[in-house]
MARBASE-571534 format. One line per 2 residues: number of its first residue (from 0); for each residue x, y, z of C-alpha. Coordinates in nm, 4 decimals. Layout:
BEGIN
NUM) X:Y:Z; ...;
***
This chain:
BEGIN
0) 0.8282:5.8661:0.9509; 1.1172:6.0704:0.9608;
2) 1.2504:6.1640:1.3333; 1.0967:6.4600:1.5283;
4) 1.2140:6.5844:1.8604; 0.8880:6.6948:2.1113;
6) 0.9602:6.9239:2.3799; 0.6529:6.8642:2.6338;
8) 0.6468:6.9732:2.9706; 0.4817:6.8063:3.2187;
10) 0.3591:6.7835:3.5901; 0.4435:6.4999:3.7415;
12) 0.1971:6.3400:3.9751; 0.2573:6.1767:4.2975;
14) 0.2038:5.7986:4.3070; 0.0568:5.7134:4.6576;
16) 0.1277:5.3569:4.7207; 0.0514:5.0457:4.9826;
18) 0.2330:5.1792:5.3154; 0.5087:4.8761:5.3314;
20) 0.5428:4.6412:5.5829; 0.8530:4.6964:5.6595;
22) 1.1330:4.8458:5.4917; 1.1494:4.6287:5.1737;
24) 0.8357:4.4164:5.2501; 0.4184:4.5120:5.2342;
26) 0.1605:4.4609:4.9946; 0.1426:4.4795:4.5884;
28) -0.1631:4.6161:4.4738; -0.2500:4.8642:4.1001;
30) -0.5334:5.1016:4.0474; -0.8584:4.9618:3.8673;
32) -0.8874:5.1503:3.5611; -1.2274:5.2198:3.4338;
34) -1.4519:5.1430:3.1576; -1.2729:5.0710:2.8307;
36) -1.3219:5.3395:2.6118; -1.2599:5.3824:2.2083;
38) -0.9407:5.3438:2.1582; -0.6626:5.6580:2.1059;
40) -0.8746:5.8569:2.3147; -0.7080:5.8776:2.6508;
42) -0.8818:5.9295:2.9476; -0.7596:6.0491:3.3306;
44) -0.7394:5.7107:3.5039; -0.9262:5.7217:3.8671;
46) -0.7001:5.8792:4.1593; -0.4051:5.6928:4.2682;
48) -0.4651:5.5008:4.5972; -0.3718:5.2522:4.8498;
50) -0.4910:4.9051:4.6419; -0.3240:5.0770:4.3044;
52) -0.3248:4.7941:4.0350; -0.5614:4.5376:4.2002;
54) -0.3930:4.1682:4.2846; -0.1600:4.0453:4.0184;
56) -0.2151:3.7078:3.8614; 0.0277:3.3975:3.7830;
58) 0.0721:3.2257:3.4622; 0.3714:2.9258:3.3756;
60) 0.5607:3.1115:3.0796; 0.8672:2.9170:2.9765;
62) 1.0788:2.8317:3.3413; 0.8743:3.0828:3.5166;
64) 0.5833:3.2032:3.7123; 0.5466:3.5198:3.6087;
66) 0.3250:3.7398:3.8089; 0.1746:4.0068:3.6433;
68) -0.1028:4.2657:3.5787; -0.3663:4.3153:3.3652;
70) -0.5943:4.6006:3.2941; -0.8358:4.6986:2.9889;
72) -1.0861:4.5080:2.7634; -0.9659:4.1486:2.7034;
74) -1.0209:4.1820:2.3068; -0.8474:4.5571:2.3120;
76) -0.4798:4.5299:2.1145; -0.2160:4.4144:2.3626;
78) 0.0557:4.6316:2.5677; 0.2965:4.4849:2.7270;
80) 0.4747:4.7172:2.9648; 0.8629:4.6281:3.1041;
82) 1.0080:4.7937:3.4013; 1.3565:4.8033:3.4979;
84) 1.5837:4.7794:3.7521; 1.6048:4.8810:4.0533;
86) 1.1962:4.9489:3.9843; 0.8838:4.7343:3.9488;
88) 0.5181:4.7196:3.7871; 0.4497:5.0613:3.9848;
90) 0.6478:5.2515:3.7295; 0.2754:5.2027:3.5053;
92) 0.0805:5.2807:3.7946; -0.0597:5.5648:3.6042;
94) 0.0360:5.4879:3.2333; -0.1285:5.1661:3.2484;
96) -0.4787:5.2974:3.3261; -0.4364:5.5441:3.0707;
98) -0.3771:5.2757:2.7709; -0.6418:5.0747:2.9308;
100) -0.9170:5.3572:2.9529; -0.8025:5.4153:2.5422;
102) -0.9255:5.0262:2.4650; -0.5772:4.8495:2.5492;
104) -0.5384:4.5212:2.6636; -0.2413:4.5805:2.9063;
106) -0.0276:4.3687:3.0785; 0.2917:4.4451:3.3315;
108) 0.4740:4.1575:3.3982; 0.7285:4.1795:3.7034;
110) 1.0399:4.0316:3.5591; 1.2394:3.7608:3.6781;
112) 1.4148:3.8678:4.0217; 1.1064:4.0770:4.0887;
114) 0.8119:4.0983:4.2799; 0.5921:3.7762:4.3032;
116) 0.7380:3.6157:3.9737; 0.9810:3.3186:4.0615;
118) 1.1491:2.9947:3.8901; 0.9121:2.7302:3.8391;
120) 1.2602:2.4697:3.9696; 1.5119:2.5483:4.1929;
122) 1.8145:2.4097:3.9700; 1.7192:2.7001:3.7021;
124) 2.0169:2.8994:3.6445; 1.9338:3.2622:3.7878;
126) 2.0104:3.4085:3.4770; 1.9851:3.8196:3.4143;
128) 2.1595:3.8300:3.0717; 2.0165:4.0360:2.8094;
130) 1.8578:3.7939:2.5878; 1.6470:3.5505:2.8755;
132) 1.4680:3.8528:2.9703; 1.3283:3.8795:2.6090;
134) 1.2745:3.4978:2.6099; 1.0871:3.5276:2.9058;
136) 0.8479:3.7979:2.7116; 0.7853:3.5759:2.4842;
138) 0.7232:3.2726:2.6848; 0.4527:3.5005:2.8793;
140) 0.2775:3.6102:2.5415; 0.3002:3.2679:2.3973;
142) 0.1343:3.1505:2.7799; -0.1380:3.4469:2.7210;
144) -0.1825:3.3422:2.3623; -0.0718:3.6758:2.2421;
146) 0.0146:3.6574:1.8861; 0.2041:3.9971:1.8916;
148) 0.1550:4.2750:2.1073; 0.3270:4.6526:2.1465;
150) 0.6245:4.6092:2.3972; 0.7277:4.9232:2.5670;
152) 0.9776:4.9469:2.8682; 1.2418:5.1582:3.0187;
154) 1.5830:5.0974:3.1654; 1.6297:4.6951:3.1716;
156) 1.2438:4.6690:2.9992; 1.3453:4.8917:2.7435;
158) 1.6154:4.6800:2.6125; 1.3896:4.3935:2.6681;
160) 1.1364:4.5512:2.4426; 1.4217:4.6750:2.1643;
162) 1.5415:4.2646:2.1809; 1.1718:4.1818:2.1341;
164) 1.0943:4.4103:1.8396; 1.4578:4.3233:1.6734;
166) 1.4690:3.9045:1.7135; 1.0753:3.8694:1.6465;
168) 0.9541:4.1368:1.4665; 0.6771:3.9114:1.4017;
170) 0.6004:3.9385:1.7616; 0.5799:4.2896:1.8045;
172) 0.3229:4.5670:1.6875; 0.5165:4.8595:1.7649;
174) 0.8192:4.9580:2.0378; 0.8427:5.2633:2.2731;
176) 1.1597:5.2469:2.4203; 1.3086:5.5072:2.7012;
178) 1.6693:5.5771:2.6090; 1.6255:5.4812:2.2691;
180) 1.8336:5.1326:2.1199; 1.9807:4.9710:2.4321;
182) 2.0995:4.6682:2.2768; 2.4218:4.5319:2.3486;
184) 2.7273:4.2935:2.3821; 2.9592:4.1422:2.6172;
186) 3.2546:4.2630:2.4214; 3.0918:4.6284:2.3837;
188) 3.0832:4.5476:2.7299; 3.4178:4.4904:2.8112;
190) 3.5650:4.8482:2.6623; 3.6675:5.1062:2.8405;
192) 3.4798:5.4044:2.7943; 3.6048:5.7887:2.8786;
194) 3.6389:5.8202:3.2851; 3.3339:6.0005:3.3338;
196) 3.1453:5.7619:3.1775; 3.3111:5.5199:3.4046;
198) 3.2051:5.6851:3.6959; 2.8339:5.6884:3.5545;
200) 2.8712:5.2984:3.5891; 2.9955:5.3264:3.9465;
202) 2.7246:5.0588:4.0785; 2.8385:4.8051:3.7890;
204) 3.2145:4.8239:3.9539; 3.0878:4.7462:4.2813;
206) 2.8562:4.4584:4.1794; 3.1683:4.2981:4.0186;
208) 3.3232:4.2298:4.3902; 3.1994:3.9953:4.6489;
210) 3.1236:4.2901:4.8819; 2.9219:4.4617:4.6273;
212) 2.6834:4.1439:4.6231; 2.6871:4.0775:4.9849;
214) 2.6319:4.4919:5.0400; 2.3131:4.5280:4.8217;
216) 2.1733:4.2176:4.9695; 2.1934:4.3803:5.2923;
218) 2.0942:4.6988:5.1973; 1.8438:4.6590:4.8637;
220) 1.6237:4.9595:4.9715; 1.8479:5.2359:5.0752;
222) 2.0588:5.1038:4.7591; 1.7174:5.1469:4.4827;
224) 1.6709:5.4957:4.7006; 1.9922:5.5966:4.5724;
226) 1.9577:5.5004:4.2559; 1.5905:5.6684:4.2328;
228) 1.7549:6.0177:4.3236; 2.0656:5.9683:4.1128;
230) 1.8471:5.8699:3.8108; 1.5771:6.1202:3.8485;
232) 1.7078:6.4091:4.0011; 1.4229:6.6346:4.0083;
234) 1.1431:6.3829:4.1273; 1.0060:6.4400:4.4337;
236) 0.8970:6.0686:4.5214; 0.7636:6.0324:4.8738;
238) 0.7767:5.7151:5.0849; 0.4381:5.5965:4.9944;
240) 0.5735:5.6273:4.6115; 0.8932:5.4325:4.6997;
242) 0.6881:5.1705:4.9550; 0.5191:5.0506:4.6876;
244) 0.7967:4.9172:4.4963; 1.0182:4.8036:4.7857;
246) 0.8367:4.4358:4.8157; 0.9229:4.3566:4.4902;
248) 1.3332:4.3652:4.5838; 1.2523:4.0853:4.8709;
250) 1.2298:3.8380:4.5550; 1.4470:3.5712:4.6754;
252) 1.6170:3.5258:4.3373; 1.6102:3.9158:4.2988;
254) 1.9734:3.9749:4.4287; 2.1183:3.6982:4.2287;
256) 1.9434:3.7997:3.9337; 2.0759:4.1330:3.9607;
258) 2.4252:4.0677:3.9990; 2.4268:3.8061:3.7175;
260) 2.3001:4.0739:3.5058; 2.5644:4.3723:3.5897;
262) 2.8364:4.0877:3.5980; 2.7182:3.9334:3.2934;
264) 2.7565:4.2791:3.0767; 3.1562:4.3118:3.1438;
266) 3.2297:3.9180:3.0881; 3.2812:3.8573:3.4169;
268) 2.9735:3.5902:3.4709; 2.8646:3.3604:3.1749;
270) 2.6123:3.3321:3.0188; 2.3272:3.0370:2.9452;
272) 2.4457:2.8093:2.6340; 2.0824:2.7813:2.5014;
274) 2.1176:3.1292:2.4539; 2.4556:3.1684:2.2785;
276) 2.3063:3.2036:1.9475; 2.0744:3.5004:2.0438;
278) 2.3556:3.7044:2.1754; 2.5550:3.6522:1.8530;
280) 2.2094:3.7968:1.6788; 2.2143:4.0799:1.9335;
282) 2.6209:4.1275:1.9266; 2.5813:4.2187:1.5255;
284) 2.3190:4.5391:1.6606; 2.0094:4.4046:1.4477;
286) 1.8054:4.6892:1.3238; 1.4805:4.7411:1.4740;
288) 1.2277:4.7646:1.1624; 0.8789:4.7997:1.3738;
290) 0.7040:5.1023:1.4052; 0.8998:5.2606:1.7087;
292) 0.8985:5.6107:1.9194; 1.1798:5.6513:2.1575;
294) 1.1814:5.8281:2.4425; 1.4369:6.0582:2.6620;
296) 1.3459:6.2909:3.0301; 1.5723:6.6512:2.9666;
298) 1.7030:6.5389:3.3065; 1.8195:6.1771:3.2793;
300) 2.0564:6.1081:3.5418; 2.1594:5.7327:3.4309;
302) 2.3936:5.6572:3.1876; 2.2077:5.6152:2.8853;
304) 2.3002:5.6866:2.4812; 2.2789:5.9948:2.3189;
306) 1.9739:6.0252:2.0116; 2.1580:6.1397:1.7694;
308) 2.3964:5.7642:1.8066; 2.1534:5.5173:1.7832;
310) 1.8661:5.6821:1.5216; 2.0261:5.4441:1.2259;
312) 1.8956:5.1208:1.4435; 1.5646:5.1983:1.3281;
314) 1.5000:5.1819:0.9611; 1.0817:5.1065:1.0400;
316) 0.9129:5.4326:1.0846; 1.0360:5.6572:1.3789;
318) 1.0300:5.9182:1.5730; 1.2234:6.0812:1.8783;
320) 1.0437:6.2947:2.1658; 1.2381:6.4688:2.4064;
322) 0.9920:6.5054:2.7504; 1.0614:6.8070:2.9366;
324) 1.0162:6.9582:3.2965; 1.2660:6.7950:3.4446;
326) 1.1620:6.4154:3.3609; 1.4208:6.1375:3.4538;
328) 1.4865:5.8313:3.3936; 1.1826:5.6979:3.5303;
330) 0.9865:5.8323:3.2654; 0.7088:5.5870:3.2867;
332) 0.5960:5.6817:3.6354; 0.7377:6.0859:3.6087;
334) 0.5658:6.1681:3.3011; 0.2990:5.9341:3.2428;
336) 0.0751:6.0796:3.0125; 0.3691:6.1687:2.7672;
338) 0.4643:5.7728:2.7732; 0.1064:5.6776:2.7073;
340) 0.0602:5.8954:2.4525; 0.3632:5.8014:2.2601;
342) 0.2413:5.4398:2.3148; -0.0819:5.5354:2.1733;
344) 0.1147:5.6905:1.8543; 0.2975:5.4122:1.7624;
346) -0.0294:5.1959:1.7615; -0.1931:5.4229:1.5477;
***
């Protein structure tokens, strides 16, 4: 498939969510989608509302127990949807019931540091490098006896999902990734780039200090608010949007997991040794031969790679879409039906 670009416009939908508890504490709940129908054939999922996503379930995968969701027919083809940071499962609030109303199984794992999922012992390293995160995909799919499934994700899922589809292509039916090939390196990592692109990593800096972990522990909501509107800066999320997200940063391994991951990236934290050989996989840039479609909002405010730099990685079939109307980098949860659709593409 050779690479397209898609200009869609789209009106984004406001997510209504459980009113929190307090400011990064309340309930976790996703909308019930309805009846499974044939599948490709997308259908509006039922209005967002308070108990959006129903009551998330707990399976041991690998040194976890990962909570997660699941919607659609049990025998429909797998999704597995990965959020990123600072975000949660409510990023798929509307995508999810879209796949699952189109004859998906889907599941949305919160990843470690997130939500109800937690470390199964207390001595586990809180590890956010690159490669665990895709471990800890497949540890859930081997748990659900998944033998492959279509991994999509943006921010930290989509790299998750590009790791997936690269190291066990075996695994994986497909890839929609937001931002394209987001695989990288510690030494990549430790360059220095141009100083505007230096500035784009601002939050990276400040994670690297002792006040930067002790500040975001103290102040994990305002800090993903930020980020939200710095990110996306044309969605209009409301509090009832961002409320429903905010439990999921009162993880208690969710601040260490965070700044593992930011410190990890610029050498400045190490790494797991059971994992050394995976990064030297993922520090050669493996090509990503699955069926893939990535994904880009025409108003991206995160640092993220240009198309036109990473279309090589994939030598499976391909395709680009560019999302317009002012789509960020949330593009999961800002443009829902254009990430459903793509997902539905790429299992066709």
């Amino acid at each position: 498939m050779r690479r397209t670009t898609d200009a869609i416009d789209v009106e984004r939908r406001r997510l209504l969510g459980a009113a929190a508890m307090t400011a990064c504490m309340g309930p976790i709940g996703l909308i019930a989608p309805g009846g499974a129908k044939a599948l490709g054939t997308v259908q509006d999922p039922a209005p967002p509302g308070p108990m959006a996503f129903g009551l998330a379930k707990t399976i041991a995968a690998g040194e976890l127990d990962v909570s997660y969701l699941e919607l659609g027919p049990p025998a429909g083809r797998p999704v597995i949807l990965l959020h990123g940071w600072p975000y949660d499962v409510h990023a798929f609030a509307e995508a999810a019931p879209l796949l699952a109303s189109a004859g998906h199984r889907v599941i949305v794992p919160h990843l470690r540091g997130f939500g109800t999922t937690r470390f199964r012992s207390p001595d586990a390293l809180r590890n956010g490098q690159q490669s665990v995160l895709a471990v800890d995909v497949i540890a859930l799919m081997d748990a659900l006896k998944l033998e492959k499934a279509l991994v999509a994700g943006f921010d930290w899922g989509a790299r998750t999902a590009c790791i997936v589809a690269a190291l066990w292509p075996q695994r994986c039916d497909g890839l929609v990734s937001v931002s394209g090939y987001l695989i990288g390196s510690q030494r990549a990592g430790t360059m220095p780039l141009p100083p505007k692109a230096e500035l784009a990593w601002w939050y990276q800096f400040y994670f690297a200090t002792e006040r930067g972990r002790a500040g975001y522990a103290a102040n994990r909501c305002e800090f993903a608010k930020l980020i939200w509107r710095m990110a996306s800066p044309d969605w209009r999320f409301d509090d009832a949007t961002f409320d429903a997200t905010a439990p999921s940063f009162d993880n208690p391994d969710h601040v260490a997991i965070v700044i593992h991951n930011y410190r990890w990236r610029i050498g400045l934290a190490e790494g797991d040794p059971r994992y050394e050989r995976l990064e030297g996989q993922l520090a050669a840039a493996p090509p990503i031969t699955v069926p893939s479609i990535s994904m880009e909002g025409d108003m991206n405010g995160a640092p993220h790679p240009e198309p036109e730099t990473y279309r090589r990685k994939f030598t499976g079939r391909y395709s680009h879409r560019l999302i317009g109307g002012g789509v960020g980098h949330n593009l999961p949860q800002e443009a829902p039906r254009a990430f459903a659709d793509a997902i539905i593409a790429v299992a066709r």
